[in-house]
N, C-alpha and C positions, 0 to 999 in steps of 0.2 A: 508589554504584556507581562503580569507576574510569571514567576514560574510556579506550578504548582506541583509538588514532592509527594503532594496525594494522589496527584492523578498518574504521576508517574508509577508509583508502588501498586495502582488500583491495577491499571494495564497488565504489566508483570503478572500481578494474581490471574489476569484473564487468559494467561497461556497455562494455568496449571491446571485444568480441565474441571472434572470430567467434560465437562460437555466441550464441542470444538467453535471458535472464535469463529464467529461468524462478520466478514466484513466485506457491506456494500460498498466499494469505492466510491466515494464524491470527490467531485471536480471545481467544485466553488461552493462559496459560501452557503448557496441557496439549496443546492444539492446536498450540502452536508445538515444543515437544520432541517431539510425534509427526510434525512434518513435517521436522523437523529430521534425524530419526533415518531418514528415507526417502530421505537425499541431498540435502537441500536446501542450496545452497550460498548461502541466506541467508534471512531471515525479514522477512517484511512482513506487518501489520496490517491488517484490513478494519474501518474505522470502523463500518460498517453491524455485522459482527459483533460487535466491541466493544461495543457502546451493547446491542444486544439482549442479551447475555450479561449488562450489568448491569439489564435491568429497561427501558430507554430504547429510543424511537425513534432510526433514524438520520436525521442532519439537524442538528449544531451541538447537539445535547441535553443529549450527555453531559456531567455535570459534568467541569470538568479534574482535577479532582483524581485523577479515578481511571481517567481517561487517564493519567496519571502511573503510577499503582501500577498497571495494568495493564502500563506498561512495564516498569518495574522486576519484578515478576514473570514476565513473559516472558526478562528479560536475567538473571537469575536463574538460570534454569536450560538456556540455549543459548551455544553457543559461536560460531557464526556472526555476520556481523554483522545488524544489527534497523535497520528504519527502518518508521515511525509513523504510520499515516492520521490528520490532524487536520482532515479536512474542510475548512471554509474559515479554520481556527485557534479555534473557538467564541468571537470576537469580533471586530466591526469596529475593534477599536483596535489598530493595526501596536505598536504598544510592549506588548500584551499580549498579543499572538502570539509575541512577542519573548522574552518572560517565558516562556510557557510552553515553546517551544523550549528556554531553557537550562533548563527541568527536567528535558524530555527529556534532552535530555544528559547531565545528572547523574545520570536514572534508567538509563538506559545505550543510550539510541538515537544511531547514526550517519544517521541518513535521516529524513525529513519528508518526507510529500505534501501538498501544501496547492494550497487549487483557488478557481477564479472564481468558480465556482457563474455565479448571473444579475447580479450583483454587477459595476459600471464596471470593467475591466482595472486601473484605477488604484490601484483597493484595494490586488487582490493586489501589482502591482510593490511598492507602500510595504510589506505585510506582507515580504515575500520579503526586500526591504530591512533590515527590521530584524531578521528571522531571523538572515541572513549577519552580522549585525552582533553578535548576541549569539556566534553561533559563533564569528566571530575571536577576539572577548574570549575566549571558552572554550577558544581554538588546538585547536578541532577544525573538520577538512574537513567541514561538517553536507552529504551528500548532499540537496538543496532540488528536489525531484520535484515542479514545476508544472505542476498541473491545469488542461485549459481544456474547457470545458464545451459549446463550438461545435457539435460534433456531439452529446455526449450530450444537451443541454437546446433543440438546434434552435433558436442564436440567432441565426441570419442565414438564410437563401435557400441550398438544396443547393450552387446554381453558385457562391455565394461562400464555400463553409465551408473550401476548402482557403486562400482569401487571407486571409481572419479569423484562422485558426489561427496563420498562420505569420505574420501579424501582430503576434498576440497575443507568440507566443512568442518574438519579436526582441528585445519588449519585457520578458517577464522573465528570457530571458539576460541582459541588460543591469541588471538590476535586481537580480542573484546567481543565479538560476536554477544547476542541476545539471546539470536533464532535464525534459524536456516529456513530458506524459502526456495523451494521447488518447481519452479513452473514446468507443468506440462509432467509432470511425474503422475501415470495415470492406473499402473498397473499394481493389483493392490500386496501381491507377494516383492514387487520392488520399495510399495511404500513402508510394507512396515520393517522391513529389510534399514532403510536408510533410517526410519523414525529407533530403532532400536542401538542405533550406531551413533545417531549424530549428539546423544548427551548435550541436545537443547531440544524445546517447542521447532516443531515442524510445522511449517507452511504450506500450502498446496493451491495451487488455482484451479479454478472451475474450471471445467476443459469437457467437452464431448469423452465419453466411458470413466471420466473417475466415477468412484462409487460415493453413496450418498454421505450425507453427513454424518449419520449414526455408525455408519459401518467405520467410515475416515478415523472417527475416535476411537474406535476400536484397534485399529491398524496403529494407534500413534501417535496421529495428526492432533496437533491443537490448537490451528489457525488456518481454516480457509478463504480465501481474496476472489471475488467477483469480478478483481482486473478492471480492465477497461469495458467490460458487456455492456454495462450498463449505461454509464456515457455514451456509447457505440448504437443504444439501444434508443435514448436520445435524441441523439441526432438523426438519425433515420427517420425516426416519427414524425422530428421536425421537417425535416424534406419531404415527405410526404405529405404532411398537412400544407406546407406552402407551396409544391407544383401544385396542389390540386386549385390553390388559391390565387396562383399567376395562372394557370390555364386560363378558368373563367370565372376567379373572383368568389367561387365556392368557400364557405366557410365550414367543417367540418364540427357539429355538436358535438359538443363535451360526452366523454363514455358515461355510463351506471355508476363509474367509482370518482366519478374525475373531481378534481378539488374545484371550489367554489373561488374565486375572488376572495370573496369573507376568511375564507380558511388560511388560504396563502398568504393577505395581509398579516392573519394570528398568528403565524408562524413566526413571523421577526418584528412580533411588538415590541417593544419593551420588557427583559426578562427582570 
């Protein structure tokens, strides 16, 4: 896959606001050309939906390999720019995090998430480290979306998670950082507390009581992730429509909005 230098710089502009980055996670290719096709003014991956689409737990499972050829299949057939949930890189060795990023790259991603998990800060900085390092060689701007886990995985005391976070994330700006991403950060005098600290684009995930998107950019935020909902959201439907169809063979008609055959072919004709 080329790399393209536009869509990298395109991305970048898309964390400088005003308005906030709004991004449905897709899971495969066909997920990403149908959100694509909705307006989507750029594409990001949900590792959790990845790894179940191939058969895997999420959690470091999936083999890379086909993190790989799930990128390249998504860059395949989208024109916007893609950046790639690699969880915590699926290795503790910063040089094969490193490795795998320029695959990415070559498979056609401008953006990486890559996160602390419960894992020393120290990890990530060296992973983050040697990501930036493969992307210079590769003379692409790799957008490096560092994950910190503070609030999602409850790794300090409520009263300390806004100085942890913005600890954390001093240290992987410093380390190449892009943008800091926050899951589960839902209270809005903590977000714009860490959005005025962390001197990057802040992330935030869709969670029960964040505040809407118009208030998020007021607070700070310049990128919010729908996560895995959506996938999640997916696959439920499908179980649904297919017990009722193992019961007794019931076929469930298409909703008021539902796509046609004809439409879902149109979607990966030939662009």
């Amino acid at each position: 896959m080329t790399k393209n230098p536009d869509l990298a710089k395109a991305f970048h502009d898309l964390h400088t606001g005003p308005a906030v980055l709004l991004l449905a996670n897709a899971w495969d290719a066909g997920s990403a050309r149908l959100i694509e096709s909705l307006g989507a003014r750029a594409i990001a991956t949900t590792s959790a939906g990845v790894a179940w689409s191939h058969g895997y737990p999420d959690g470091d499972a999936l083999p890379t390999a086909l993190v790989v050829a799930t990128t390249a299949a998504i860059a395949r057939v989208i024109r916007v720019p893609l950046t790639v949930d690699i969880e915590g890189g699926y290795s503790d060795d910063p040089a094969a995090v490193g490795r795998l990023a320029g695959e990415l790259i070559d498979a056609g991603a401008i953006g990486v998430n890559l996160e602390d998990g419960s894992a020393p800060p120290e990890l990530l900085c060296a992973k983050i480290a040697a990501v930036r390092k493969v992307a210079g060689e590769a003379g692409v701007a790799l957008y490096i979306n560092a994950r910190t886990d503070v609030y999602l995985r409850e790794l300090v005391s409520e009263a300390d998670r806004v100085a942890e976070t913005c600890a954390r994330a001093a240290r992987y700006r410093a380390a190449g950082a892009s943008g800091i991403f926050v899951p589960k950060a839902i209270d809005p005098q903590a977000i714009a507390a860490i959005a005025r600290a962390v001197e990057l684009p802040l992330n935030v995930l869709s969670w029960p009581g964040l505040p809407a998107a118009a208030e998020l950019a007021a607070l700070g935020v310049r990128r919010l992730s729908a996560g895995s909902a959506i996938a999640q959201a997916a696959a439920s439907h499908s179980a649904a429509l297919a017990t009722a169809f193992l019961r007794d063979g019931t076929r469930e008609a298409p909703g008021e909005n539902a796509l046609t055959h004809r439409e879902l072919n149109a979607l990966f004709a030939r662009r």
